[in-house]
C-alpha positions as CSV (number, residue, x, y, z in Angstrom):
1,X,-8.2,6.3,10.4
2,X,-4.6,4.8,9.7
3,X,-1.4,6.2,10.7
4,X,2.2,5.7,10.0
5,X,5.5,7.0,10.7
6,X,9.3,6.7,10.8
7,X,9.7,5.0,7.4
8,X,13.1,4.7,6.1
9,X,14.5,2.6,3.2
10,X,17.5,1.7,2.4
11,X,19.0,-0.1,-0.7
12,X,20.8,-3.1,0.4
13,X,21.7,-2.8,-2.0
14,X,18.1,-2.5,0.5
15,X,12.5,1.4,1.6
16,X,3.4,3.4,2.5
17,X,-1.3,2.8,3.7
18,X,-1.9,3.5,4.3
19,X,-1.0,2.4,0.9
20,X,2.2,3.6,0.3
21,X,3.5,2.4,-3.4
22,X,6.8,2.0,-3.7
23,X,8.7,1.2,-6.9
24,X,8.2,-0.6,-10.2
25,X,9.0,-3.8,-12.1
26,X,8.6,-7.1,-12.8
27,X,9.4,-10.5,-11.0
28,X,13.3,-12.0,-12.3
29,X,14.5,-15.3,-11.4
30,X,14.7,-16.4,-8.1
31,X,17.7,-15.2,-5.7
32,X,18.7,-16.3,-2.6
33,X,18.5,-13.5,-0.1
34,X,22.6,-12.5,0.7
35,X,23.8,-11.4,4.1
36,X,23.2,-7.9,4.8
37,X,25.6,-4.9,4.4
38,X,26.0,-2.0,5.3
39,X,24.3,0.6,3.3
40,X,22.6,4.5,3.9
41,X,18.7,4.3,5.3
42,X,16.6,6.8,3.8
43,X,14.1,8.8,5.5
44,X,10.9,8.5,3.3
45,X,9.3,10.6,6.1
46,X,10.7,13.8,8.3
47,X,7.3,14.1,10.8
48,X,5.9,17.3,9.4
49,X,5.7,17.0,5.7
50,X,4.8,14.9,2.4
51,X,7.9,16.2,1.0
52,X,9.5,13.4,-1.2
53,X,5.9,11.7,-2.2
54,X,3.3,12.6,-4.6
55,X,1.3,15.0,-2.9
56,X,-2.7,14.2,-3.5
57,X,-3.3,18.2,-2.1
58,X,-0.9,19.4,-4.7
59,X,-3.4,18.1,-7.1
60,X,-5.7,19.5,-9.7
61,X,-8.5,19.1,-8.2
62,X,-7.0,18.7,-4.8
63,X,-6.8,15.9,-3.4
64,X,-8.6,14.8,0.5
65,X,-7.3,11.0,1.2
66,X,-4.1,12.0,3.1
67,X,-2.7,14.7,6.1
68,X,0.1,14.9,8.6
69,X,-1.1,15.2,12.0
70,X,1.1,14.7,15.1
71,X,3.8,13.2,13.3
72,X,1.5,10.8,11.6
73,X,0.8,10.1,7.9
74,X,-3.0,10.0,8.4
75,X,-5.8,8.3,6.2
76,X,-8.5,10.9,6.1
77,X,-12.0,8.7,6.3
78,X,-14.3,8.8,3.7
79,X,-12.3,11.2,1.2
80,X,-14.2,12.7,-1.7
81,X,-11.0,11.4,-4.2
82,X,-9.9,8.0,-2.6
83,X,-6.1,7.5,-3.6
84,X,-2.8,6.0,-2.8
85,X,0.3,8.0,-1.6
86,X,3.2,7.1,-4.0
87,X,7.1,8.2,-3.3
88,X,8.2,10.1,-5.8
89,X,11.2,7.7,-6.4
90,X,11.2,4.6,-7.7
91,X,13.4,1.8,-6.3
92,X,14.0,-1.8,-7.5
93,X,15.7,-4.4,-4.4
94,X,14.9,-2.7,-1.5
95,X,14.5,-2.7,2.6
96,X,11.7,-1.2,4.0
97,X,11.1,-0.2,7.9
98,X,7.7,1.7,9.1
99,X,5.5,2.2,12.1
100,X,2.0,2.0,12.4
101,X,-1.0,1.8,13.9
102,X,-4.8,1.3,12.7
103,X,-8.0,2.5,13.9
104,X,-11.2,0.3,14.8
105,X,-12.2,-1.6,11.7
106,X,-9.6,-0.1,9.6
107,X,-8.1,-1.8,6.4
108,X,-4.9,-0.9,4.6
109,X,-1.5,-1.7,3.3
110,X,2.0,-1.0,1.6
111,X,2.3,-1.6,-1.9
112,X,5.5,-2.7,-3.8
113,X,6.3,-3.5,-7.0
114,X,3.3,-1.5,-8.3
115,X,2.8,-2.3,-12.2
116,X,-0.4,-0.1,-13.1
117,X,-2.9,3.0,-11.8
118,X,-6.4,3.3,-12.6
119,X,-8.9,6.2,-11.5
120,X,-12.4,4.8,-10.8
121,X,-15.1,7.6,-11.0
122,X,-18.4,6.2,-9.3
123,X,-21.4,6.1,-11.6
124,X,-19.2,6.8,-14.8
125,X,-16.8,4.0,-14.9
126,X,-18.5,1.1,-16.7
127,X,-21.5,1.5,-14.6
128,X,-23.4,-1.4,-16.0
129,X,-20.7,-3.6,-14.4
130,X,-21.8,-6.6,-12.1
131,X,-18.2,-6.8,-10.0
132,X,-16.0,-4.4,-8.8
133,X,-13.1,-6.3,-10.8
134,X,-15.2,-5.5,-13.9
135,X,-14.8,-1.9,-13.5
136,X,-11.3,-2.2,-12.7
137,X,-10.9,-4.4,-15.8
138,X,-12.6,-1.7,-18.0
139,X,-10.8,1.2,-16.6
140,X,-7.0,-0.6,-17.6
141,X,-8.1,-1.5,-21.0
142,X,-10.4,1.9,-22.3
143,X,-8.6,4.5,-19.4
144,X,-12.2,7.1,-19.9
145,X,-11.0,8.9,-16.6
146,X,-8.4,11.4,-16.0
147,X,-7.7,12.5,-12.4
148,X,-7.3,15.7,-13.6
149,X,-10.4,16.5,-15.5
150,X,-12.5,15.5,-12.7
151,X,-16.0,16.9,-12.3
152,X,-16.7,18.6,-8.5
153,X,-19.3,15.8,-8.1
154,X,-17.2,13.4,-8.9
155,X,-16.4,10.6,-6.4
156,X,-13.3,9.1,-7.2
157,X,-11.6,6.0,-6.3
158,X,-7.7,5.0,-7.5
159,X,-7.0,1.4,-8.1
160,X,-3.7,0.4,-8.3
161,X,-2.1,-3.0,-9.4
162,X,0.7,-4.0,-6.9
163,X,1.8,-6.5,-4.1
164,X,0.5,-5.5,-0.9
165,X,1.9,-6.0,3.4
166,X,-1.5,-5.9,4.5
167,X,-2.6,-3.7,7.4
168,X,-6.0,-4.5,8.9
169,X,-7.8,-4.8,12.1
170,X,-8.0,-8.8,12.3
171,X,-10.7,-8.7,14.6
172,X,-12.9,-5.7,13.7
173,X,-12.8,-5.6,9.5
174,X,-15.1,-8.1,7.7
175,X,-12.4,-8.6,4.9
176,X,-10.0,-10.3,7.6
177,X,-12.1,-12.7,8.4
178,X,-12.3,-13.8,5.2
179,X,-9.0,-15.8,5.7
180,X,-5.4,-15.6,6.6
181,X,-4.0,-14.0,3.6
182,X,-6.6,-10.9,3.8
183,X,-4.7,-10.4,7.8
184,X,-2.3,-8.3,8.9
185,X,1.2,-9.3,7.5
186,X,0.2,-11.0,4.5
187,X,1.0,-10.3,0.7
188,X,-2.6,-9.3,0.4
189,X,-4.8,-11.8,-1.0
190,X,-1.9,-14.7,-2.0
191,X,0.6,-15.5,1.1
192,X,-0.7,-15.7,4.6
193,X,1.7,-14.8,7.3
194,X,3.0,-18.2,9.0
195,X,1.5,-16.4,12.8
196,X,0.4,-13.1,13.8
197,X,2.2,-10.5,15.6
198,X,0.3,-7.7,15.0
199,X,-0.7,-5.5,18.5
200,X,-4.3,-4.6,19.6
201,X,-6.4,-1.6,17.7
202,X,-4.0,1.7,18.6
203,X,-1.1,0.5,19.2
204,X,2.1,0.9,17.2
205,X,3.6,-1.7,15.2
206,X,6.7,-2.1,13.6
207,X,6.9,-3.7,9.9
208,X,9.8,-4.2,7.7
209,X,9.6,-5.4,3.9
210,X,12.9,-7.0,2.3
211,X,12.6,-7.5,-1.6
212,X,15.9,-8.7,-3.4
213,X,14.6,-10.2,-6.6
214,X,12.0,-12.1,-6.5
215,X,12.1,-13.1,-3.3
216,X,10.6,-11.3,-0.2
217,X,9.8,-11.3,3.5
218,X,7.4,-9.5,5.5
219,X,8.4,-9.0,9.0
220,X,6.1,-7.9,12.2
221,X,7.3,-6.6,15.2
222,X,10.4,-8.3,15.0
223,X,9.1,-11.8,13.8
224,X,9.5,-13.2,10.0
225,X,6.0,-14.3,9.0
226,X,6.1,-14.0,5.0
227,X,9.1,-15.4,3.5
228,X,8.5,-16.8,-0.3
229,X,9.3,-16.1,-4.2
230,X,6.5,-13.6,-4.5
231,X,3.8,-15.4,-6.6
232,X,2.8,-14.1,-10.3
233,X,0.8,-10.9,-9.8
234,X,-2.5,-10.5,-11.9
235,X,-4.7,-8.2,-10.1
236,X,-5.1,-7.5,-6.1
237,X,-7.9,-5.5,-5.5
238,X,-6.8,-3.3,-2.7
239,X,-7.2,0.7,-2.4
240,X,-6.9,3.5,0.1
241,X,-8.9,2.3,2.8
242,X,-9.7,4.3,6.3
């Protein structure tokens, strides 16, 4: 089970999973990243509620992927309906700060600049596909599913089209091993962090994400380790993961 708290945003002009999406749009031309000024943070999270994001719960059917416990935005394991937790604002150049911490094995992430949303019902959704990316591929171009005419035996998954800070446990999930830009701190799947700073299974973290433009860093526990022109997006196959 993931967890994450005390997330606040501000636009620097400068903000989720957990998978916590947060705004929409395209890459522009690249900027140099200017010196900071002051500007009002934004509490994306008050301890005790999912007011201010797209509830899952508040759902038809209800959703089971996400609950507040103890503070904690929590990734419920195994959900029937497997899906991200968006804001319900959008925000273009942006400065993100959250804690975190992940459970043994765990795999997940913040997304940013999300650019497309796909429900994934198992068995229905192109189910003569070979790959998962198949199924994803089928889903963006024919869209047969509708989260909310789902079936009560339906098992859903969402797939959403975004950049990604990955959170993962380095040493205990398979994926991580796969190589440094599947570990914690990367933009999932394209930049590997330059080291990692993340802290033992349990433990909090603290991440930040600066986007001005184009151009974006990842920070970890008070160290830089992704600091590039984010590269062209296609698809990043990354969901809810517990």
């Amino acid at each position: 089970m993931d967890l994450m708290r005390k997330t606040a945003l501000t636009q620097m002009l400068a903000v989720p999973l957990v998978a916590l999406a947060i705004g929409c749009g395209s890459a522009t031309e690249p900027q140099p990243v200017a010196e900071e000024t002051p500007a009002e943070w934004i509490d994306l999270f008050d301890g005790e509620t999912l007011n201010g994001w797209e509830d899952p719960a508040a759902e038809t059917p209800p959703g089971d992927s996400w609950v507040v416990e103890d503070g904690w935005i929590k990734a419920v394991n195994d959900p029937t309906l497997r899906e991200d937790l968006f804001t319900k604002e959008n925000f273009g150049d942006f400065e993100l700060v959250f804690e975190w911490k992940i459970s043994k094995n765990g795999n997940s992430g913040v997304k940013y600049r999300v650019q497309d949303r796909a429900v994934l019902v198992r068995g229905k959704t192109n189910p003569d596909a070979k790959r998962f990316e198949d199924t994803v591929d089928y889903e963006l171009v024919n869209r047969v599913n509708d989260r909310n005419k789902l079936e009560p035996s339906d098992k859903m998954e969402e797939y959403v089209v975004a950049y990604e800070y990955q959170l993962i446990d380095n040493a205990g999930h398979p994926d991580a091993l796969k190589g440094a830009e599947r570990s914690t701190g990367a933009i999932y799947s394209m930049v590997a962090p330059n080291s990692q700073e993340s802290k033992p299974v349990g433990e909090v973290n603290e991440s930040r994400i600066v986007l001005r433009g184009n151009h974006v860093e990842h920070w970890l526990n008070g160290v830089k380790v992704v600091d590039t022109v984010q590269p062209v997006l296609h698809v990043v196959a990354t969901q809810h993961n517990s």
